[in-house]
N, C-alpha and C positions, 0 to 999 in steps of 0.2 A: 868375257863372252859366255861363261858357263852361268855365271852368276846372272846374266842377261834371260838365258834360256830357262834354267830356274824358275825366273819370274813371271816369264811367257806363261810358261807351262802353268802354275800354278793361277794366274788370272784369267787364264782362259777355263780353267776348271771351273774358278767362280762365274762364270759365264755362263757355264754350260750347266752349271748344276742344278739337278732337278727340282729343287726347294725352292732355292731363290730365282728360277723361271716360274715357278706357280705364286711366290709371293709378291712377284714383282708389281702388278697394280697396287699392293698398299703398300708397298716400300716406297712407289712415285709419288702417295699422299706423306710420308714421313722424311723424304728427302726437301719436299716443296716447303714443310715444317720445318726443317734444319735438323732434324736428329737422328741421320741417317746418314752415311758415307764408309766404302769401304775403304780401310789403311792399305796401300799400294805398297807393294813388295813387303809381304807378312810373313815372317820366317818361319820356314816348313817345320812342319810335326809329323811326328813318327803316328800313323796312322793304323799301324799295324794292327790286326784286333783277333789275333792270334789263332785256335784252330779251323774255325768255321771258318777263315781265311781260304781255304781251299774250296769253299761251295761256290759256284756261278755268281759271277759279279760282272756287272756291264761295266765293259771298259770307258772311258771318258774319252771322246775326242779329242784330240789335239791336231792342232791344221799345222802345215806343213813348218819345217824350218824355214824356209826363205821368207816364208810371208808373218813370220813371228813378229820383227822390231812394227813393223806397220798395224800390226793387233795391238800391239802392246801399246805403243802409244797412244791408240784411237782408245782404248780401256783405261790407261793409267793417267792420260790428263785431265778425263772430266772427274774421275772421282779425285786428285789435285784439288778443282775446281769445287768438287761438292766439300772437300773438307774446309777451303775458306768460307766458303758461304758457313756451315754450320758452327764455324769460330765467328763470324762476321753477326750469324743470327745470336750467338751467344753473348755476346758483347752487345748488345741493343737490348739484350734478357737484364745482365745487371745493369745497364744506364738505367733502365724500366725499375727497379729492384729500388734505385737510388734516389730515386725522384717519389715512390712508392713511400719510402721512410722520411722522405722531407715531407709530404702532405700527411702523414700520419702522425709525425711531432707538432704538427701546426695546428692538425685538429686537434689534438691533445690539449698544448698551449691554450688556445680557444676553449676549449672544454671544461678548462679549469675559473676561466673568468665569467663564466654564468654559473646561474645559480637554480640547477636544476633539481629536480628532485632524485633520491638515490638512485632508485629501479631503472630510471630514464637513462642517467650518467652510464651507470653502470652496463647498459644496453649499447652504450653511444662506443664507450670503450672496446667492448666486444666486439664488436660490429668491424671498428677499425681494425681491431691488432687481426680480426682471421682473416681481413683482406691481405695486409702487412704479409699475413703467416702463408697465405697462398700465392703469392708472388715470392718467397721463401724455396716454396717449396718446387717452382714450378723450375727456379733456377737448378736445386738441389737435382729434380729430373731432368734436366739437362747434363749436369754435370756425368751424371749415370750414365745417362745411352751416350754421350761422347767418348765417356771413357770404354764403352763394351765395343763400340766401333776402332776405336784406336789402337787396342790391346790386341795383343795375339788371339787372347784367350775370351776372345769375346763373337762379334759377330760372322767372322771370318769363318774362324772353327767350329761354331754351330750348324753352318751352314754344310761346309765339307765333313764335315763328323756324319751329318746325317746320310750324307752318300755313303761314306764307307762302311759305318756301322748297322743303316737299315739293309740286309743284304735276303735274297732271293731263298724260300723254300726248294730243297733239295729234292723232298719228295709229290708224289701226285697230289693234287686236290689242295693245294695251297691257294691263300686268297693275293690275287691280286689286282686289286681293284681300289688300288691308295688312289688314282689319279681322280676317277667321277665322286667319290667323296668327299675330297678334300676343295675340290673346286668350286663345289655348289656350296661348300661353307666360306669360303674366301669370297665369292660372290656374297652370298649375305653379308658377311662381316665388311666390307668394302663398299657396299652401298650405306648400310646402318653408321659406317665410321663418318662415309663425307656428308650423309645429313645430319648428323650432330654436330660434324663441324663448323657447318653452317651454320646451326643455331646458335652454338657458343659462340663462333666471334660475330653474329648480330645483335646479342644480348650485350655486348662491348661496344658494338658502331651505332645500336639507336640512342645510346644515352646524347650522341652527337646531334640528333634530333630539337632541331628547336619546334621545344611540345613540352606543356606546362606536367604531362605525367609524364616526361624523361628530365624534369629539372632537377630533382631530386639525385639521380643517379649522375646527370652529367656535374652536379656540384660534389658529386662522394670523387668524379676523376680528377678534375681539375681544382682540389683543396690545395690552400698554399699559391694558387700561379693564379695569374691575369684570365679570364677567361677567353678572352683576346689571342693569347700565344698561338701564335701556328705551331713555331716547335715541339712544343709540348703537343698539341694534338696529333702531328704526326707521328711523334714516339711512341702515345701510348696506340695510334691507328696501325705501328706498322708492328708493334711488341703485342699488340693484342692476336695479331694472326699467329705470330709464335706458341705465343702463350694458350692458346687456344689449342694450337696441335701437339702440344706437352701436356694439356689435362687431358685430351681425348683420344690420340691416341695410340699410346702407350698400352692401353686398358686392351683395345682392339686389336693390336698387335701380338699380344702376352696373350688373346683369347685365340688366335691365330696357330699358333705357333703351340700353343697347347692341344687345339685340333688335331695339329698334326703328329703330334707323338702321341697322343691317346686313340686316334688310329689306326697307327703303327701296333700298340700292345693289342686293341681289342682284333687286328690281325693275326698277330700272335696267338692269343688264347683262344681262336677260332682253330687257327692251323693245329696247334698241341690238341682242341678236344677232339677234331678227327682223326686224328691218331693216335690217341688209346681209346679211342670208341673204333676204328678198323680192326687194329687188334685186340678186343675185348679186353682191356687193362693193361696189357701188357704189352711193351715200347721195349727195342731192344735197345742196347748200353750207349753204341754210335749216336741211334736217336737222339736220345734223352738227353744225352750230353750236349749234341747240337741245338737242341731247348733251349738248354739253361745256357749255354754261351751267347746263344739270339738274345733272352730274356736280360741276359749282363749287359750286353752290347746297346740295348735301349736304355739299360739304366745310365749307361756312361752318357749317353746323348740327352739324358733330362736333367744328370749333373751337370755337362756344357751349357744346357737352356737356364736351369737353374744358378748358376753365376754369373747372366745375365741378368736375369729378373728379381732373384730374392733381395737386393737390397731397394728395389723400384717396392716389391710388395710390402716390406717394412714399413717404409717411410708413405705408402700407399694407407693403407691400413690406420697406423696414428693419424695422421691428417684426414679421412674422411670421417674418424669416429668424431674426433673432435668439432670439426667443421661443422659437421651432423647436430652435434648439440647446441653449440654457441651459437650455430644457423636460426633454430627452432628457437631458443632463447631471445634469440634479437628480434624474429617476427612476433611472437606471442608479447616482447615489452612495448614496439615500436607499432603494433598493432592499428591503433587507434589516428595515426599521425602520418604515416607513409602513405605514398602514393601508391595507385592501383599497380601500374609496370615496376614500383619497389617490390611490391611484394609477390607477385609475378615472376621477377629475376631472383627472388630469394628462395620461391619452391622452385623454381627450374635447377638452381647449384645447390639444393637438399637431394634432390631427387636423384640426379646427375654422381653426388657422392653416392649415395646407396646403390645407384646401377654400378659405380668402381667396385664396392665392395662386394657385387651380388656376383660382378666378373669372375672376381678373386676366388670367390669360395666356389664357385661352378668350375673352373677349369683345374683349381688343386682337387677337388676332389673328384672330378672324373679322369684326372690325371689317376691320382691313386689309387682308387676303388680300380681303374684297368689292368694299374703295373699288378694286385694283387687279386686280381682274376684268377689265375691260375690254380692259387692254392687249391681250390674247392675239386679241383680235376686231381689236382697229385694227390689231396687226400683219399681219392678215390682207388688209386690204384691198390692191388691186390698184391703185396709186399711176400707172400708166402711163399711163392713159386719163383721169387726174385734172387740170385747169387747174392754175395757180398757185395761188390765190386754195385752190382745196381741198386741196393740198398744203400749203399755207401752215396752213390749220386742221387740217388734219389730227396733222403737225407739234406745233403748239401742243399741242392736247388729247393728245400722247404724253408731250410734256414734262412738263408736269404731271403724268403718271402717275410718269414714273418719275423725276424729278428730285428732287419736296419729295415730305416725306414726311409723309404721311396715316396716322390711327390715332391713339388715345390714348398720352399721353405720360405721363411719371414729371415730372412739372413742367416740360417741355420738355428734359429731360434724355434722354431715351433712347425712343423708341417703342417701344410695347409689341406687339410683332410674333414670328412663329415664330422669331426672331433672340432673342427676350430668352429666350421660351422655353429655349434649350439653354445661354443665359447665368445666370439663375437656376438650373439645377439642376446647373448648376458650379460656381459661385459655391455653393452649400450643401452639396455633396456633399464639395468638397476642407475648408470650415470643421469639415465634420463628421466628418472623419477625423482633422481635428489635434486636434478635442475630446476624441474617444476616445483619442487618443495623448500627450496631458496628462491625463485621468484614466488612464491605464498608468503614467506616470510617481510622479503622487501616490500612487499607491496602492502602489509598489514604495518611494518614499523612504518611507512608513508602517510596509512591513513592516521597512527598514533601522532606522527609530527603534524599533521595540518590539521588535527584537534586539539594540539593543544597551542597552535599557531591561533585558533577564532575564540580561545579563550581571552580572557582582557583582565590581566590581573589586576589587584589595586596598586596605585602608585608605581604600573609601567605603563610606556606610551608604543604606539604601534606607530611606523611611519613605513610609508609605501615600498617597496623596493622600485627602483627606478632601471636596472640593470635589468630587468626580469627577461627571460626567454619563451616570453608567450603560457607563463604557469600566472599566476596568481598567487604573491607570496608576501611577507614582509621579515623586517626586523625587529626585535624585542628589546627597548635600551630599559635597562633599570633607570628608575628614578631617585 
């Protein structure tokens, strides 16, 4: 029974809480994607967040005892429910994954028995393995948000952390006005998410288009199988809406959720500069201290967000740089021969990668650059007229600014700060000139083999290639 109320109690909190009631229109687009469900009965965490524990905190409803098992079950069987769907959706992600790697050996196979020219081959290959590499990847993102939904330490506690640790100014003149800001960006974010989703799984449904400029695309789906198959076209018709709401969004959620704790800070160092600008620099000991406890307490809620998301931006980041390049490479070889809607689908997932990456680097670093607002206020203060004891906290709370470093990470590898910014687009601007300067080279050893292809030595014979794949070529037998 205790263990029963327990459970009540704490799903009815995730009900009630103030985050996940404002996220909840894109939580309904990321549940309808499969990568969304809360773990029913999540073993409680010590919440505790130590002295500012005593400032004004809105207590959380709980509806009465009697009427708990009838909550509890009307809460805990759909998400039941949502977690086989997102196993159910996951499991149609690798059959998609598998069928993926069988038309990818086949064109391979195939690949190998014409007789193409390098640049072309080598384009043909590309071309494949980053489709290959993004149904990889699309899986690998699934694997991520199931496991951040399923874990204690994942969506659960983001969500409650954010209750407990964003807590209420003690003093006058404090900002409270998280609700009309955060709204009208969830608004945005929630319209911009479902018509990109749109797009993306229409750039997947027209290649099903019988239309001489979607032959192209519907022969890159159905390599390896009958064109005939229904099965296979419903697999890849019903994996493509998954797959579609795994590249898109992810991106929109993670910019979501970023909103809302770079809110929270730029709160923060609104509330701190009115109070050392009321008292002319100087903030008593109490104060300052309830600061820097506010200031810890967001940091601990961007490390809950951030083991969520930093291994989605790791794996985010390698695959769009890459994509990025082998993308550009395969339209600039394939140029001359693709259809209009090929190369149409190929700037739209160029483009589409750069908006991931432009995500990534807008919300780490408006994350960061807020949590490290502050400093320029404390530098401020006038430390002369301060005791120990407030130079001592003072001190401390600078340390922490500018010592560890705060913001979303790449799995702990790198923070995502105006630092990575000009690190990424060096990192892709130098890959991207050696691309185009290995297709310069293939394309010049090209023209050297098909001059010395129309040369005709003495006492060798030229005989036709009969295999040819629409080039013009032969073979050279000595005599």
């Amino acid at each position: 029974m205790a263990s029963t109320e327990v459970t009540t109690e704490r799903t009815e909190r995730m009900r009630s809480n103030k985050l996940y009631c404002l996220c909840r229109p894109f939580v309904f687009l990321m549940r309808i994607g499969g990568i969304f469900f809360i773990q029913p009965g999540t073993p409680p965490e010590d919440y505790s967040c130590g002295a500012h524990c005593s400032t004004p905190q809105k207590n959380v409803s709980i509806i009465p005892k009697k009427d708990a098992p009838t909550s509890n079950n009307s809460w805990k069987d759909p998400q039941q429910w949502g977690r086989l769907y997102c196993l159910l959706a996951f499991t149609l992600m690798v059959a998609y994954f598998v069928k993926s790697t069988y038309s990818y050996c086949f064109g391979i196979h195939l690949l190998q028995l014409n007789d193409d020219p390098l640049e072309s081959t080598l384009a043909t290959y590309v071309t494949n393995t980053r489709y290959l590499a993004w149904v990889a990847q699309m899986v690998i993102v699934h694997v991520i948000f199931l496991r951040a939904c399923a874990n204690p330490k994942g969506m659960f506690k983001l969500f409650i952390s954010w209750e407990k640790l964003r807590f209420h100014c003690p003093v006058s003149g404090c900002t409270q006005t998280f609700d009309p800001s955060f709204i009208r960006k969830r608004n945005v974010v929630v319209i911009l998410a479902g018509f990109h989703l749109i797009v993306q799984y229409l750039s997947v449904v027209l290649a099903f288009v019988p239309s001489d400029e979607y032959s192209q695309l519907f022969e890159s789906f159905m390599r390896g199988f009958n064109t005939d198959n229904v099965p296979v076209k419903i697999l890849i018709g019903i994996a493509s809406l998954y797959s579609s709401s795994l590249f898109i969004l992810p991106s929109y959620f993670f910019l979501l959720i970023g909103s809302a704790i770079t809110i929270d800070f730029l709160h923060f160092d609104h509330d701190l500069r009115r109070q050392l600008r009321r008292e002319d620099g100087r903030v008593r000991v109490k104060t300052l201290e309830w600061f820097r406890l506010r200031h810890n307490a967001l940091c601990i809620l961007l490390e809950h967000a951030d083991w969520i998301f930093s291994p989605w931006i790791l794996l985010t980041f390698g695959c769009s740089i890459v994509q990025i390049l082998s993308g550009i490479f395969s339209a600039y070889a394939g140029s001359g021969s693709s259809k209009v809607m090929t190369e149409i689908s190929t700037c739209y997932w160029i483009l589409t990668y750069f908006l991931h990456i432009a995500i990534m680097l807008y919300v780490g670093a408006s994350v960061n650059s807020a949590a490290l607002a502050p400093t320029l206020h404390l530098y401020e203060v006038n430390q002369s007229k301060m005791t120990f004891s407030e130079t001592l906290q003072l001190q401390t709370f600078l340390s922490k600014l500018t010592c560890d470093r705060i913001g979303f990470t790449a799995w702990k590898m790198f923070t995502v700060d105006f630092t990575a910014v000009v690190e990424v687009v060096g990192l892709y601007v130098t890959h991207q000139i050696l691309l185009f300067q290995l297709q310069l080279d293939l394309g010049l050893e090209y023209k050297a083999h098909e001059f010395s292809m129309c040369e005709k030595p003495e006492n060798n014979e030229t005989f036709p290639d009969m295999v040819g794949n629409g080039h013009a070529s032969g073979w050279i037998v000595s005599g």
